[in-house]
C-alpha angles and dihedrals in degrees: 000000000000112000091207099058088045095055083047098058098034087055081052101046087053100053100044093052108038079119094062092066096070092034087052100046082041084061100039100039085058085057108040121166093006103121091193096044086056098053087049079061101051097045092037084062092046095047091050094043084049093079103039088050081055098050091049088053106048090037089082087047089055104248104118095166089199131045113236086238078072110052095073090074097069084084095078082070104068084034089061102040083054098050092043091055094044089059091046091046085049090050099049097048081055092052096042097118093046129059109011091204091075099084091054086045091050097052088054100050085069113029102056117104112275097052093052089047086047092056088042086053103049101038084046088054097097085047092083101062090058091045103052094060099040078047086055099061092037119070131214090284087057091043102056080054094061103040090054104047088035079061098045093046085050088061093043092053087050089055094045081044090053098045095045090055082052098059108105097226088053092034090063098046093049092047085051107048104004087117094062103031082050100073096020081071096040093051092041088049095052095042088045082051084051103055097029086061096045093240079149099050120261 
């Protein structure tokens, strides 16, 4: 395996998912000290990574699935995922003094597989741009690098992500507004994939 080629991708990897590792302690800080809750995470990120690693391989070989006009759209998800947590969290605020069971209801309703693979997918939208045309040089040699130190680095940010949620000092901010920060991010994400993409015109 060509060093070369695996610094490559590692430094690549980095750049085009800084954003992952506040989605991801987000993720993990609403859900501290829940083990299960933690590998739904972690799948939920490779599930959501898987797709946007297919679309990048078969781009060179001229099947694009989606036009880039597209793209942009991804955004609504994360925008609905945001909106939808900020009703919950206002429902459950307004609750507060019934039924004890609606914040964990409510947890759930947001940490399970597919909406963490829905955010991967969406905040990974504009990867693909920058991976097609690095693919392209690269060959399938170089390919089958990338992809498998592209999966590897997606367990080690989960790991920083989840450090990083574990930290006291983190830990407390997200127990104390992480149902506000929650879908803040999420709403600010899917507007950012909006604009970004030119849904609004440019």
């Amino acid at each position: 395996m060509n060093a070369g080629i695996v610094a490559e991708a590692a430094g690549l990897f980095a750049v085009t998912n800084v954003d992952d590792i506040l989605l991801l302690s987000l993720f993990f800080g609403r859900r501290a000290g829940q083990r299960a809750s933690a590998w739904r995470i972690v799948a939920g990120q490779y599930l959501g990574f898987a797709p946007l690693l297919t679309v990048s391989e078969a781009g060179p070989y001229g099947a694009t699935f989606l036009p880039r006009s597209a793209l942009a759209y991804l955004g609504l998800l994360p925008l609905a995922l945001g909106l939808w947590a900020a009703w919950r969290s206002w429902r459950t605020r307004r609750n507060r003094a019934g039924d004890g069971d609606e914040p964990a209801t409510a947890a759930r309703d947001h940490q399970g597989v597919l909406p963490v693979a829905a955010v991967t997918i969406a905040s990974g939208s504009d990867n693909i741009g920058v991976y097609v045309p690095v693919f392209a040089r690269s060959g399938l040699a170089g390919i089958a690098v990338y992809v498998t130190v592209f999966l590897v680095l997606v367990a080690v940010w989960c790991a920083v992500a989840w450090f990083f949620a574990s930290r006291r000092a983190v830990a407390s901010v997200i127990a104390r507004w992480g149902r506000i920060l929650y879908p803040l991010v999420l709403i600010g994400l899917g507007v950012f994939i909006l604009i970004q993409g030119g849904a609004f015109g440019r």
